[in-house]
N, C-alpha and C positions, 0 to 999 in steps of 0.2 A: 904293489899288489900284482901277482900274475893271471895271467888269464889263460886258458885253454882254449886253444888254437886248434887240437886237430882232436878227430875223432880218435877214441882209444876201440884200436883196432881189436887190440889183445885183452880187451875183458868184456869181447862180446858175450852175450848169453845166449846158449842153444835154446831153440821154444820148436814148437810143433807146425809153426805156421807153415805155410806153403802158397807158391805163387805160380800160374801160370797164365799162358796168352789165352784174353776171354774174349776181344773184339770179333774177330769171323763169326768163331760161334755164336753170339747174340745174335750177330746180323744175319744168318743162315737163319739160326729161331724162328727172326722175326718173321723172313718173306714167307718161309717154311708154313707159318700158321696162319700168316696171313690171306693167303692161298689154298688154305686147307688142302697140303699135297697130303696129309694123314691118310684122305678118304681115298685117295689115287690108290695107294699102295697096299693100305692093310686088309685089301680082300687076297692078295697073294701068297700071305703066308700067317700062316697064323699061329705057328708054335715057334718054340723055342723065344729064340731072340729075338725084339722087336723090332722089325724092318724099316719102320719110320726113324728110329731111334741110330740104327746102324746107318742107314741113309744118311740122317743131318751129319753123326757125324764123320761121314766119307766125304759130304763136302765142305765141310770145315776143315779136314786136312787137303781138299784141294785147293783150299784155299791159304794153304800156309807151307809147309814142306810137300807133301805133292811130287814123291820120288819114284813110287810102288807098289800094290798091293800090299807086300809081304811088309813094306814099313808103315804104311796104314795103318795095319793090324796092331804093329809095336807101335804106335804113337796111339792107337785107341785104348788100349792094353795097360793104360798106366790110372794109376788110380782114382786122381783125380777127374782124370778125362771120362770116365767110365762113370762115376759119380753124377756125372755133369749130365751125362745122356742115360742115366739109370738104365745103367748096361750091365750086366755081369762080364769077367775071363769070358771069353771064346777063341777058337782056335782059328788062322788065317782061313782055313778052306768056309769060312761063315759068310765071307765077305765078295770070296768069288762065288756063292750060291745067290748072293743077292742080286750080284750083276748080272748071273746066268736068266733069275727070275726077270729082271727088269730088260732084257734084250729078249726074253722071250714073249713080252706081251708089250713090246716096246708101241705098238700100232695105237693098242686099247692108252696107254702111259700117257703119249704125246698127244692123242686127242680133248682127253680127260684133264692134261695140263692145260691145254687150249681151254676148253671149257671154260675153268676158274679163271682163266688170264683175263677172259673178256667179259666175265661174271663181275671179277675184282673190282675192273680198271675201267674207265669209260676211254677209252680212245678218240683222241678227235676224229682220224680216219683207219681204214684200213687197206690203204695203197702201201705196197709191195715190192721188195728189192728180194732178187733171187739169184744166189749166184753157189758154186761149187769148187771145190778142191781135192790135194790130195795128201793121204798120210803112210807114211811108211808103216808097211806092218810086218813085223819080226813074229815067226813060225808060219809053219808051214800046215799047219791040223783046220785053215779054214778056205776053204774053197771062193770066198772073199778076196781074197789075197792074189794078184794079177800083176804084169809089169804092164806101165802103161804110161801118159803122158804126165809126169814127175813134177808140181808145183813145187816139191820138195829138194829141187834137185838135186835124186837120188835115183837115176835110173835104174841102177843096178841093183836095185832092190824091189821085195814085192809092195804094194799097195793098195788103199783101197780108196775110195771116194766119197766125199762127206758133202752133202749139201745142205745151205743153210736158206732157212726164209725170215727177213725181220720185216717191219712194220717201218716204214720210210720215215725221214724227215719231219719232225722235228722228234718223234717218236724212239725212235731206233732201237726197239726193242724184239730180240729174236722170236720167233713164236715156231718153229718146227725145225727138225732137223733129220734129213735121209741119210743111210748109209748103203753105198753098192760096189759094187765088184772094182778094180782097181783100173781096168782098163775101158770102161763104160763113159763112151764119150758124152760131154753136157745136155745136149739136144737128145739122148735119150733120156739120162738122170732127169733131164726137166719135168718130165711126166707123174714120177715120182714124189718131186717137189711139189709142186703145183695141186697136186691129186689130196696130197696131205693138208691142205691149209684152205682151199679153196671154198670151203661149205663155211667159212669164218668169218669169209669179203661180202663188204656189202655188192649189191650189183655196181657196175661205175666204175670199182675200184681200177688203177695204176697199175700194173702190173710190172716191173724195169726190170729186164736182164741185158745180159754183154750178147756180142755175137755169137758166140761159142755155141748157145742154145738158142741162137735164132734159127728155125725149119716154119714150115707151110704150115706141117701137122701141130706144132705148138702153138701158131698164132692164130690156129683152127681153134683149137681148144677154150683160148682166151674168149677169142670172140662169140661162139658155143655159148660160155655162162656170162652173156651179157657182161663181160668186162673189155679193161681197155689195156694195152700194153705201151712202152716204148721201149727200142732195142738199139742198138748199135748192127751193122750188118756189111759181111764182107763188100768190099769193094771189086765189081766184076765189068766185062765191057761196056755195057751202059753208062757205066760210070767213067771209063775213060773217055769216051766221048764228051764227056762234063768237062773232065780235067781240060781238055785240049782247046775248048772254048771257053773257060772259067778265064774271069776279068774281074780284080780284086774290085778298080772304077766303080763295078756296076753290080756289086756285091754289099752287100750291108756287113758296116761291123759291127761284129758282138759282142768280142774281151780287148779293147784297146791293150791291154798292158800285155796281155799274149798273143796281139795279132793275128786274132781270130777274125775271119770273115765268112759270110753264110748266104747261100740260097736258098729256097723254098720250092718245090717241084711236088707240087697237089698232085695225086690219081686219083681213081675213081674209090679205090678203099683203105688207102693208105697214104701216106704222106712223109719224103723223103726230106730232110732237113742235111743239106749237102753245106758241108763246113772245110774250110783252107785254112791253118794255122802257120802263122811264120816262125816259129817256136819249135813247135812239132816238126818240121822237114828239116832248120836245123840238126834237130838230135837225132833225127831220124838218117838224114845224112850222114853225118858225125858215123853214125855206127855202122853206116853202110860201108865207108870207108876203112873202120878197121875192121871191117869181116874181110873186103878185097884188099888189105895187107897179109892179112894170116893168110889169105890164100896164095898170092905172091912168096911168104914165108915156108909154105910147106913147100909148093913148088918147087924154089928153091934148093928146100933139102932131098928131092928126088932127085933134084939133075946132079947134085954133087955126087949122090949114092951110084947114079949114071955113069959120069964123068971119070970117078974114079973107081969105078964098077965093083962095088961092094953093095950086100945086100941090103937090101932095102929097109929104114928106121920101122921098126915094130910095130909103131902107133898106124905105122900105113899098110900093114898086112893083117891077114884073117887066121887070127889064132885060134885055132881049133885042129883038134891030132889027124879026128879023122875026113880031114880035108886036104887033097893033095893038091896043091895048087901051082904053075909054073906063073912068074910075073914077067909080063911086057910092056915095060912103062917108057911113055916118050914125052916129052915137056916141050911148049911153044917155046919155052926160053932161047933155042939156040938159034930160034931166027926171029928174036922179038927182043928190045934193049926193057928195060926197065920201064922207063914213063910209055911204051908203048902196049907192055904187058898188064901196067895199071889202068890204061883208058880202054884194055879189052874185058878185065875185070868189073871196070866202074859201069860198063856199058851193057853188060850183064845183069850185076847185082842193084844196081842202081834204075827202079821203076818207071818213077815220070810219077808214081802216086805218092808220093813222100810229103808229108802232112797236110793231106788231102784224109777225111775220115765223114762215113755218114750215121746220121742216127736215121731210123724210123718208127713209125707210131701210126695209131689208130688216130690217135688224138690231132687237132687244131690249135695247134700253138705258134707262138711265137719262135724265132731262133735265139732270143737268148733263152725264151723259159725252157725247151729242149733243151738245151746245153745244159742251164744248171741243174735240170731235174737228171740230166741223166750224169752228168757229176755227182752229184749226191749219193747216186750208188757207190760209190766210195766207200760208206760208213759198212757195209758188210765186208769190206778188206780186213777194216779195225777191228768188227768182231772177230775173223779169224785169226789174224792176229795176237786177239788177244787171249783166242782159245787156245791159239799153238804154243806162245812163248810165256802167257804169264798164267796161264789155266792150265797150260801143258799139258793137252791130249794126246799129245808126239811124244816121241814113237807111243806106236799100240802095240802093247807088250802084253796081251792075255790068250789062251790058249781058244775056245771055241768059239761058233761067230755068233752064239746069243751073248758070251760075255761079251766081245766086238759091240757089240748095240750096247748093252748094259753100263761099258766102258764112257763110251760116247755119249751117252743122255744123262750120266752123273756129271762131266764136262758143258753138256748143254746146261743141265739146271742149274752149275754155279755161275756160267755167263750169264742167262737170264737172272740170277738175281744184281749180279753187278750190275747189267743194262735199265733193273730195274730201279735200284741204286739210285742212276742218273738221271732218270728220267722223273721220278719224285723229287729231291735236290736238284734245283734249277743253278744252286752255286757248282755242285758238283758235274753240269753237262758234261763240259769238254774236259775233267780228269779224266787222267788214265786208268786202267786197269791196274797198272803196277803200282800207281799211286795209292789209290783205295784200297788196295790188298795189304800192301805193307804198313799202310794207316791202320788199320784193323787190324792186322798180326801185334802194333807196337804196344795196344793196351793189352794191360793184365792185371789179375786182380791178385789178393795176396786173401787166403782163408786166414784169419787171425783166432787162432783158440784160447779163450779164454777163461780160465778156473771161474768154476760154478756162474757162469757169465753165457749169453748167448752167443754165436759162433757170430764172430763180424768180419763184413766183408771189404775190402778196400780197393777200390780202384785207380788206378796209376797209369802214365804217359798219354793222356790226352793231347790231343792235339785239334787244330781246326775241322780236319776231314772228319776224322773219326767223332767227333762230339755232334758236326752237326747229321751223321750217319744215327749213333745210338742217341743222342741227348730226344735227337727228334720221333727214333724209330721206336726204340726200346726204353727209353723214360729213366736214362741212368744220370743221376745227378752227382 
């Protein structure tokens, strides 16, 4: 007797069914209603196409291809998908009206998301990590658009600056998000920040940012609405007075495994938590020494340009037409050898503060609980991160600066529902972004039609993430 071994490819039968990716979408649904964003949006527009509807799904394709506008459109545009969101055909210019609405009352959006976040959700606390970046933005039609200090590094381009606020440890859920001009340094964007979310914290609350937006005027402010901060803050002469009588002996340690060790130096309203890492001045060293080899290295290629007096390499000249300029360049090289040119270099570049770092705070803590509280800020790295490379708000490719807002708070609300995600799945904490995304892109369901039969649905490529995402959220068995 024979037995049939492989599938007969060649007498498949054509049928009507159809199959596409259904996980994002559910999971967009669910926060979607859970949240009631419905009542957010639909006093803005009230004809035509449904805005809540065009919303869900611009972020279900952010959360799956995520190339375009213009390919948004064509992947909402297919029939199924359109079905799904009882959408009608519309044309792309539908979708940059929606952005345009949502970055024009982006203020009233983000408050009113707040609202239901803390309506929804009980939080255990509402201490604070705040911190800011930057995003390249291609055209030139918004006044947004600045050269300035490049997290992207992409100087050469214009940018803008995005600041983010989430709700600390063990929480980590974003809750506002500002956008300003590209060259707007942190400690003013702070204001912005801060101004946005503030009426949300109970009094008490934590407040943690980096140095960058540590000023007088910001930690006025905190302390103003009865709350509390900790910050990280540059290292100035006071502090080398520290460095020059710091004695690891008579120093408490903090991180054994990275040779951390800390002091404690009370004032009367603040409190300096002064930390030596033997870790940190390694790499911190490390790099100081190849910044004073490249300098050694150019050097070099001026005296040869010298030596054998040809014009000087390009990268060392000021190219611009309408600049005339004569060069007079002279190098210590010819009365300095080598190791004597590096120990004028190293004696330069090289501080005496090299893994010496302080935090400060309002608060009374210990040095390790400073240390770990303000390591913790970390977790807003990951949400940008996770916005840039697997939510991909980079580049900002739209034309006016309400779509600019509009762009950025559809990117906001698909990382708030990932962070929210994780924060109700306690197995799901520490996954990734790109892991739960691609979890979700991989189920799909297949429409099955059936003569004089009811339409049946079938779902496929389960997996751990995504089951206990929808089995829990959306009730798909």
């Amino acid at each position: 007797m024979k037995y049939q071994t492989k599938l007969k490819t060649d007498e498949l039968t054509p049928n009507e069914n159809i199959c596409f990716p259904i996980g994002t979408i559910l999971a967009i649904r669910n926060k979607y209603e859970k949240l009631y964003l419905s009542g957010v949006f639909e006093k803005y527009k009230k004809k035509g196409r449904d805005i809540n509807s065009l919303i869900q799904a611009l972020l279900s394709y952010k959360l799956t291809e995520n190339l375009s506008i213009s390919r948004a459109s064509e992947w909402i545009n297919r029939g199924q998908v359109l079905d799904t969101f009882n959408l009608e055909k519309f044309e792309e210019k539908t979708l940059f009206r929606v952005l345009e609405i949502i970055g024009k009352n982006r203020e009233e959006i983000i408050a009113d998301i707040q609202d239901r976040l803390f309506q929804t959700y009980e939080f255990e606390h509402t201490d604070i990590n705040l911190d800011w970046t930057s995003l390249v933005l291609y055209g030139d039609k918004s006044k947004l658009g600045k050269y300035g200090y490049s997290r992207d590094h992409r100087p050469d381009k214009k940018q803008i600056t995005v600041g983010i606020s989430e709700l600390s440890c063990p929480i980590n859920v974003p809750i506002g998000i500002t956008v300003n001009k590209g060259n707007l340094h942190d400690s003013k964007h702070f204001v912005d920040s801060y101004d946005q979310i503030k009426d949300k914290l109970k009094p008490g609350s934590l407040i943690t940012f980096d140095k960058g937006a540590h000023s007088k005027n910001n930690i006025g402010l905190i302390l103003a609405d009865k709350m509390k901060y900790l910050t990280s803050k540059k290292l100035n002469k006071s502090d080398d007075k520290r460095i020059k009588e710091f004695d690891k002996s008579k120093a408490e340690l903090v991180d054994d495994k990275k040779g951390v060790y800390g002091i404690k130096f009370i004032k009367p309203s603040s409190i300096d938590y002064f930390y030596f890492s033997e870790n940190l001045q390694k790499d911190q060293l490390k790099s100081r020494a190849r910044k004073a080899l490249q300098k050694l290295k150019e050097a070099k290629e001026i005296q040869k340009s010298i030596d054998n007096k040809k014009q000087l390499p390009k990268k060392f000249r000021i190219n611009n037409v309408l600049i005339d300029i004569s060069y007079s360049y002279q190098t210590k090289l010819e009365e300095l050898s080598e190791e004597e040119a590096m120990k004028l270099l190293e004696k330069i570049i090289i501080t005496g503060r090299e893994g010496f770092f302080c935090i400060k705070s309002s608060e009374n803590l210990t040095l390790v609980q400073a240390l770990q509280t303000y390591r913790k800020k970390d977790s807003i790295e990951k949400i940008f991160n996770s916005m840039k490379n697997e939510i991909e708000i980079k580049p900002v490719r739209v034309w006016s600066e309400d779509s600019i807002y509009g762009a950025l708070i559809i990117g906001f609300l698909a990382q708030l529902f990932i962070s929210l995600i994780r924060y109700e799945i306690k197995e799901l904490k520490n996954t990734s972004t790109k892991f739960i995304k691609n979890s979700l892109m991989s189920l799909t369901v297949t429409v099955n039609f059936r003569l004089n039969k009811p339409i049946n649905y079938i779902y496929a490529n389960f997996d751990p993430i995504n089951r206990l995402i929808l089995v829990q959220n959306v009730g798909i068995t």
